[in-house]
RODO-2510 file (C-alpha; in nm, 4 decimals, decimal comma):
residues 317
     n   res          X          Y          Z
     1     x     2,7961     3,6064     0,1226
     2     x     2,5065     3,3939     0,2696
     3     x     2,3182     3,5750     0,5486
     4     x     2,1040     3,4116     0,7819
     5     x     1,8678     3,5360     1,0688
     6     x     2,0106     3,3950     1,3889
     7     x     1,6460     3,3334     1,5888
     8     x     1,8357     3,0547     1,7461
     9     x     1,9361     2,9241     2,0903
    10     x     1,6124     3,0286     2,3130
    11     x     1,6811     2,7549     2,6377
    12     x     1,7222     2,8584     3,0484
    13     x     2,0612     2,7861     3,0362
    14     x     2,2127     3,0223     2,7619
    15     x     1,9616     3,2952     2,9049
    16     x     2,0885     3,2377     3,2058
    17     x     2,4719     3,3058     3,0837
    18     x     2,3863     3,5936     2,9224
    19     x     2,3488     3,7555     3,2439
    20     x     2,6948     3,7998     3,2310
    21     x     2,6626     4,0483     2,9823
    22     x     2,3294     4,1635     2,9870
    23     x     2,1081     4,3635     3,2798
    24     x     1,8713     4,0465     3,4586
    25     x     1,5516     4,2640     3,3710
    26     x     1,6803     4,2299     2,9481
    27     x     1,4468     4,0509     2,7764
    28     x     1,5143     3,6675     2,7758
    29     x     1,5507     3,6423     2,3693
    30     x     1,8390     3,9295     2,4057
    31     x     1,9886     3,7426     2,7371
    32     x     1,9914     3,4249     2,5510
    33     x     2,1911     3,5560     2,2663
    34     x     2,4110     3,6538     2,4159
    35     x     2,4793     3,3563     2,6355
    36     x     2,4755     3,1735     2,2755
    37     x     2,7392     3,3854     2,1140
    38     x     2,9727     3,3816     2,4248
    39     x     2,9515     2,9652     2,3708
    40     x     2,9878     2,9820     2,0231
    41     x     2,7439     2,7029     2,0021
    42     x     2,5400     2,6708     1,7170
    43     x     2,4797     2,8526     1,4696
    44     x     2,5907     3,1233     1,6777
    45     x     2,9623     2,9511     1,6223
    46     x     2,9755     2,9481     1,2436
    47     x     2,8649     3,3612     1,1742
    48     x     3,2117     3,5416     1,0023
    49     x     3,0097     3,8428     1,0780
    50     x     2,7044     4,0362     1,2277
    51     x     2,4754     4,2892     1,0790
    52     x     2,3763     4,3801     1,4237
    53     x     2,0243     4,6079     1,3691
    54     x     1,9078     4,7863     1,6132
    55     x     1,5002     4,7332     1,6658
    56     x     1,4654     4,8543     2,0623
    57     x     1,6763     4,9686     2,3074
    58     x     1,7683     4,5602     2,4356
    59     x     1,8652     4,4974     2,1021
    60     x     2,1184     4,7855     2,1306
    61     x     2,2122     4,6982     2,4134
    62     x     2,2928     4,3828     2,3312
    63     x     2,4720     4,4697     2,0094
    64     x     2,7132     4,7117     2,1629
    65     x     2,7942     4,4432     2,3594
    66     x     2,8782     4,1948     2,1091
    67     x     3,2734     4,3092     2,1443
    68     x     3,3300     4,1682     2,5064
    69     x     3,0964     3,8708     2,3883
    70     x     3,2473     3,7672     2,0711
    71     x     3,5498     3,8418     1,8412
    72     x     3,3595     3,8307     1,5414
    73     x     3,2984     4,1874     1,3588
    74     x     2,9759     4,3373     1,4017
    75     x     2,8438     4,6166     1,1548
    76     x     2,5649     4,7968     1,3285
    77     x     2,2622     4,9758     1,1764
    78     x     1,9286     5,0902     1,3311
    79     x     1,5913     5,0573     1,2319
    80     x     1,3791     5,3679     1,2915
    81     x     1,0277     5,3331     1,4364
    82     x     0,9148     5,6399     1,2607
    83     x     0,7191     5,5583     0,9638
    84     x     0,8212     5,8559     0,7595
    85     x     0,9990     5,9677     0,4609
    86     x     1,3362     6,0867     0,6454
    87     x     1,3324     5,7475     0,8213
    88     x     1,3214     5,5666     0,5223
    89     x     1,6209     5,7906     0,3943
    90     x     1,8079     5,6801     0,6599
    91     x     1,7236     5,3354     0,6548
    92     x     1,7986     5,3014     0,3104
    93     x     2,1765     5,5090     0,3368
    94     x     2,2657     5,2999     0,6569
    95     x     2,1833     4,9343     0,4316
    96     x     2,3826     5,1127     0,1496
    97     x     2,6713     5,2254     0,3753
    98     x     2,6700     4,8671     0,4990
    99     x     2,7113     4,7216     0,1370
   100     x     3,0186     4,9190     0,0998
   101     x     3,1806     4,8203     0,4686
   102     x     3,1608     4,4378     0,3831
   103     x     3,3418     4,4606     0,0510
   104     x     3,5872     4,7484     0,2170
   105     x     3,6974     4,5052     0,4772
   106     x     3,6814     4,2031     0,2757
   107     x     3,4023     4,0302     0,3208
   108     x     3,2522     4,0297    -0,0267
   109     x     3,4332     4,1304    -0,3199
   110     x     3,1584     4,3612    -0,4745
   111     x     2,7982     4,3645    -0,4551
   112     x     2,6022     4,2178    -0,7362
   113     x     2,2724     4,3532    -0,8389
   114     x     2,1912     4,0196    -1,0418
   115     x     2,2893     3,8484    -0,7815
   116     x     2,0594     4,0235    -0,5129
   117     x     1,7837     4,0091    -0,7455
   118     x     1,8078     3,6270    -0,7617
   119     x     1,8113     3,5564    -0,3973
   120     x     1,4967     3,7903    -0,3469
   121     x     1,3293     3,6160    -0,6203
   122     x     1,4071     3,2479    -0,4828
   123     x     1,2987     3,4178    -0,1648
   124     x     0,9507     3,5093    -0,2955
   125     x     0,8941     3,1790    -0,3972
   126     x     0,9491     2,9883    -0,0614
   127     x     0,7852     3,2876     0,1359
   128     x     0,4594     3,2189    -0,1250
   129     x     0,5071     2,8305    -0,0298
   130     x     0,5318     2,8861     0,3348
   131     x     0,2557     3,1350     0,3342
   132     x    -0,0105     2,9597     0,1729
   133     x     0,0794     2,6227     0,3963
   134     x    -0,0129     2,8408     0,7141
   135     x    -0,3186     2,9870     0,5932
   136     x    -0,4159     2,6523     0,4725
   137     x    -0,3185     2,4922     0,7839
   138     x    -0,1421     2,1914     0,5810
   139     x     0,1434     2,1373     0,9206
   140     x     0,0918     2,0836     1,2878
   141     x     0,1826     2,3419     1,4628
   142     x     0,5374     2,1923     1,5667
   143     x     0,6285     2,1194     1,1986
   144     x     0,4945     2,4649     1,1140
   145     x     0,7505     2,6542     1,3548
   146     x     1,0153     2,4314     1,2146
   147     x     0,9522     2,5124     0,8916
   148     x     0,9811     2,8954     0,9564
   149     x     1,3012     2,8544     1,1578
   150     x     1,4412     2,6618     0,7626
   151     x     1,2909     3,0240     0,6665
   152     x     1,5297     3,2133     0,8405
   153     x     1,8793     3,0019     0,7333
   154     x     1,8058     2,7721     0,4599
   155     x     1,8812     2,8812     0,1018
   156     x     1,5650     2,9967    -0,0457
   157     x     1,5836     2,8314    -0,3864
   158     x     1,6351     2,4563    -0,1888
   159     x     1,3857     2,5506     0,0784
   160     x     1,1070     2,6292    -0,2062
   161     x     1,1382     2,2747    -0,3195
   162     x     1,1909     2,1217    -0,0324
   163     x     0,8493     2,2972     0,1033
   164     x     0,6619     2,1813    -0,2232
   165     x     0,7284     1,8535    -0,2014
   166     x     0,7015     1,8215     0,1678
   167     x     0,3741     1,8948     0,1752
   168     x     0,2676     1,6744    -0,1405
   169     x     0,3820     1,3245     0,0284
   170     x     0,2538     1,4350     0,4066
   171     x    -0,0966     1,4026     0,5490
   172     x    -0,2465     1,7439     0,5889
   173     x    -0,3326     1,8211     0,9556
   174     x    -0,6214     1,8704     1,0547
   175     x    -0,6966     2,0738     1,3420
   176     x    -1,0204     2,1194     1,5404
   177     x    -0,9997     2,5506     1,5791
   178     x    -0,7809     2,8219     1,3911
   179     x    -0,5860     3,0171     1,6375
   180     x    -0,3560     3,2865     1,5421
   181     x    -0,0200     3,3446     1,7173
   182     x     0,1637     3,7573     1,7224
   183     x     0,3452     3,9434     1,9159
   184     x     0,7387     3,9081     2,0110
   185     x     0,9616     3,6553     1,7850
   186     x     0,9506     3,2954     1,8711
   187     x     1,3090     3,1658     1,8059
   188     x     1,3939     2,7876     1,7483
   189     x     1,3952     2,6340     2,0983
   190     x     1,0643     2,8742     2,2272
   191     x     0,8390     2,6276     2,1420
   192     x     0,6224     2,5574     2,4084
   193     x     0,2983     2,7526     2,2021
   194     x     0,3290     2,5544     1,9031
   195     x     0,3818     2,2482     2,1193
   196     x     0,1051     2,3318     2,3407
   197     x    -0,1549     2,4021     2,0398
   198     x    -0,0508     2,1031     1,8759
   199     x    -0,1389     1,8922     2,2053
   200     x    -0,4883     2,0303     2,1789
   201     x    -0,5675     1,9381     1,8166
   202     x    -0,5411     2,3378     1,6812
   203     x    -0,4135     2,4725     1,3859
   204     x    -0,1871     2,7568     1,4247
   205     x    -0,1595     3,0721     1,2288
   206     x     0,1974     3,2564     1,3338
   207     x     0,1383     3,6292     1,2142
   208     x     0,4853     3,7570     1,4169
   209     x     0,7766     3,8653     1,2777
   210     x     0,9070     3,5184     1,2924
   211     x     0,5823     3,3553     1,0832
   212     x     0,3543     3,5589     0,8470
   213     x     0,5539     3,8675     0,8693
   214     x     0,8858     3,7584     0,7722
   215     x     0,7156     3,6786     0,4224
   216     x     0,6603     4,0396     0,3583
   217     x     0,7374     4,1804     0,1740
   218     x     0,5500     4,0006    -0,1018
   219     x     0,5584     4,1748    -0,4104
   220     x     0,7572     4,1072    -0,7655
   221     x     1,1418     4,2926    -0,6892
   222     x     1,1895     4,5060    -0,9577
   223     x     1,5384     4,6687    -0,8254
   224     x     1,8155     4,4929    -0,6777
   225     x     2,0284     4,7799    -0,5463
   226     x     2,0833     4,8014    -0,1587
   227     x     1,8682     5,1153    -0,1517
   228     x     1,5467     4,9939    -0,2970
   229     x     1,5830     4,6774    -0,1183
   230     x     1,5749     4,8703     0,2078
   231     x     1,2721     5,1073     0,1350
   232     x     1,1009     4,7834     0,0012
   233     x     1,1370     4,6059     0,3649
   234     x     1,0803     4,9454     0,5712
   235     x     0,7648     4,9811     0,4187
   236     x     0,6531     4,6159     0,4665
   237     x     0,7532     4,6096     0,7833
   238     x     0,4494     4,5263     1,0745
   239     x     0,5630     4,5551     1,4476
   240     x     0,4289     4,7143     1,7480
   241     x     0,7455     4,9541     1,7776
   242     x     0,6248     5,1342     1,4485
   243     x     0,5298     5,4802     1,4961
   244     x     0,2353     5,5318     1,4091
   245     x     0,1345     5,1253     1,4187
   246     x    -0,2362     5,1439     1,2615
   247     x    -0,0794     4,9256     0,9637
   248     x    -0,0207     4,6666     1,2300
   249     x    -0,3623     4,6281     1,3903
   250     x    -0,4738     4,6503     1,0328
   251     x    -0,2449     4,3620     0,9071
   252     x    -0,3761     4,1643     1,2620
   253     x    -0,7810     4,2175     1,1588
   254     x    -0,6750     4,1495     0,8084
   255     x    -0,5063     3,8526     0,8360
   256     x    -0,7119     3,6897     1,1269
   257     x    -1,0153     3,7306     0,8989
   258     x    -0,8539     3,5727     0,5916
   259     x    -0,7263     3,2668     0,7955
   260     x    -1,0601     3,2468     0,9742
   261     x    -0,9012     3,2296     1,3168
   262     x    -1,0876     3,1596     1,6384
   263     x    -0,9200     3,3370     1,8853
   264     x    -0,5243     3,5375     1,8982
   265     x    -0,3003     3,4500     2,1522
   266     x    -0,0206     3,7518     2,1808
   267     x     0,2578     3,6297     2,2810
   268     x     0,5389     3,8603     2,4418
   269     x     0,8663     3,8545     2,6088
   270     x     0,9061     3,9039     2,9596
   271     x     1,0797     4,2489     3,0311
   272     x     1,0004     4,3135     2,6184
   273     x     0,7436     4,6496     2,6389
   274     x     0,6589     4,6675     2,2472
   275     x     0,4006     4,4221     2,2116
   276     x     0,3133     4,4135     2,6227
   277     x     0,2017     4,7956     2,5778
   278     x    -0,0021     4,7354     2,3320
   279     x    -0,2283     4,4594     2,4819
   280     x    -0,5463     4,6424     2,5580
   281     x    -0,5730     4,8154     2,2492
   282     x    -0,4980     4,4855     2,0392
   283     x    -0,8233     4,3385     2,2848
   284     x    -1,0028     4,6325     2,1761
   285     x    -0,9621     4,6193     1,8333
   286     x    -0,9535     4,2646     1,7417
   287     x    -1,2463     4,0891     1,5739
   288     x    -1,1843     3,7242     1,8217
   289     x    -1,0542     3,6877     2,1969
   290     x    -0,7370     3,7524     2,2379
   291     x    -0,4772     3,5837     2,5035
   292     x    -0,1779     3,7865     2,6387
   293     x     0,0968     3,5417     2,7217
   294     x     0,4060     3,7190     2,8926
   295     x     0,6328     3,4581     2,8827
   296     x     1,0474     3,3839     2,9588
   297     x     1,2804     3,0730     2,8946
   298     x     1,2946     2,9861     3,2545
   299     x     1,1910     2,6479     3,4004
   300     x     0,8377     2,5568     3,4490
   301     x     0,6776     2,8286     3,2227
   302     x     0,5753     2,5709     3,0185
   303     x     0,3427     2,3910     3,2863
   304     x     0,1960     2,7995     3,3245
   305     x     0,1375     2,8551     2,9730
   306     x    -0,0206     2,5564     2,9348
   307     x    -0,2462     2,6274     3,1685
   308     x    -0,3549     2,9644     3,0354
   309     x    -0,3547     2,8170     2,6665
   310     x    -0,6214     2,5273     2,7676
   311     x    -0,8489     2,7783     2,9902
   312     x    -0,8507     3,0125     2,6575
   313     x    -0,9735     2,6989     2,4223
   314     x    -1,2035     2,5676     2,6203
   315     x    -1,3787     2,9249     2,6163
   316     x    -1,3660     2,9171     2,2338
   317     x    -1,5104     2,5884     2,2361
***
């Protein structure tokens, strides 16, 4: 099986059809999903199944739903917030119940520790390209997103290479400020930040789930079975949801000192409380100004967040 991480289809229009499915006050990442999958546009079209994991109540919402949306089978599993050993159990027996569903219903015909053990370590390698090219700052910001959307559905081995050899024949960019960029997931089509930064002459440093923290985790895989595989990415994992979070405000100092950023703009989802709750304490605690950016899909939020974006630069400068 090939899996891929569907961060796709973020526009007004399919967030608008996915109010046909999901509550108006969802979050617009979750609303546009689902207006995606009812399409079957995109990459949303060519998925034979869904590993539908639960990481907040919209999420759950929106998996549950997946029968009226789609006909496609959906295998649901949750991720616990909890940071503790029973969690991790449970995390680890729901990825190993999983392995067995696909090959019980036909989807795979066994699973392969060699072959798991491959893909992670192809993985590692593009992950170690992509990282070091955004804490360099070798891509404008634009190229930068792109390149972590290829992260998320490209075939690790190719993408490696492809990264590698990219950035050998291109001009590195070279931006006038570092500013870092956490918070919710920005999916291909929500790119008005990168877009925006880029416009100014900045580098951008994407520490969210769908940047710096997809990369993790980092280390040499030693195990291929489903179980270690799971503990391995509970334990790496860095969001705002995680109970307790200090590992996330530490990754955030950590990483914002390493890349030598300027400022942090935290960017969440409108109607998305994870990051949004966490706003004052991430102003508290970080070590450069930070930006809260609520934003949503919908027309003309580009013109606002541009606004807010150049008010918080020209206070760095």
């Amino acid at each position: 099986m090939r899996s891929i991480r569907v961060l796709h289809g973020a526009s007004s229009n399919n967030e608008g059809a996915g109010e046909r499915f999901m509550r108006p006050d969802s979050c617009p990442l979750v609303k546009s999903f689902a207006g995606a999958a009812s399409a079957g546009t995109g990459l949303h079209g060519m998925v034979d199944a869904w590993v539908a994991m639960y990481t907040c109540d919209q999420t759950r919402r929106l998996f549950q739903a997946l029968g009226r949306i789609t006909a496609v089978d959906a295998f649901h599993i949750q991720l616990p917030s909890t940071r503790t050993k029973e969690a991790e159990d449970y995390f680890a027996s729901q990825v190993e119940r999983l392995c067995d569903d696909l090959v019980s219903r036909g989807f795979s015909d066994g699973y392969s520790t060699d072959r798991a053990l491959a893909f992670k370590k192809e993985r590692r390698r593009a992950a170690s390209s992509l990282r070091s090219i955004a804490m360099k700052g070798l891509l404008k910001p634009s190229d930068l997103h792109k390149a972590f959307e290829l992260f998320q559905i490209a075939r690790p081995g190719w993408l490696a290479g492809f990264l590698e050899t990219a950035v050998a024949a291109s001009k590195p960019w070279q931006g006038s400020m570092r500013i870092a960029v956490a918070g919710g997931p920005m999916a291909a089509g929500d790119d008005a930040v990168p877009g925006l930064l880029e416009a100014a002459g900045v580098t951008m440093v994407p520490l969210g789930c769908s940047g710096l923290q997809a990369t993790l985790p980092d280390a040499e895989p030693v195990d291929g079975s489903p179980g270690w595989l799971a503990r391995e990415y509970f334990q790496a994992s860095r969001c705002a949801r995680c109970r307790p979070n200090d590992q996330v405000f530490e990754y955030l100092e950590r990483t914002l000192e390493e890349a030598d950023c300027r400022g942090l703009i935290l960017k969440t989802l409108k109607f998305c409380d994870l990051w949004y709750t966490e706003r004052e304490r991430i102003r508290e605690r970080m070590p450069v100004p930070v930006l809260v950016l609520d934003t949503s899909y919908a027309p003309g939020g580009r013109e606002r967040v541009g606004t807010r974006i150049e008010a918080f630069l020209e206070s760095l400068a």
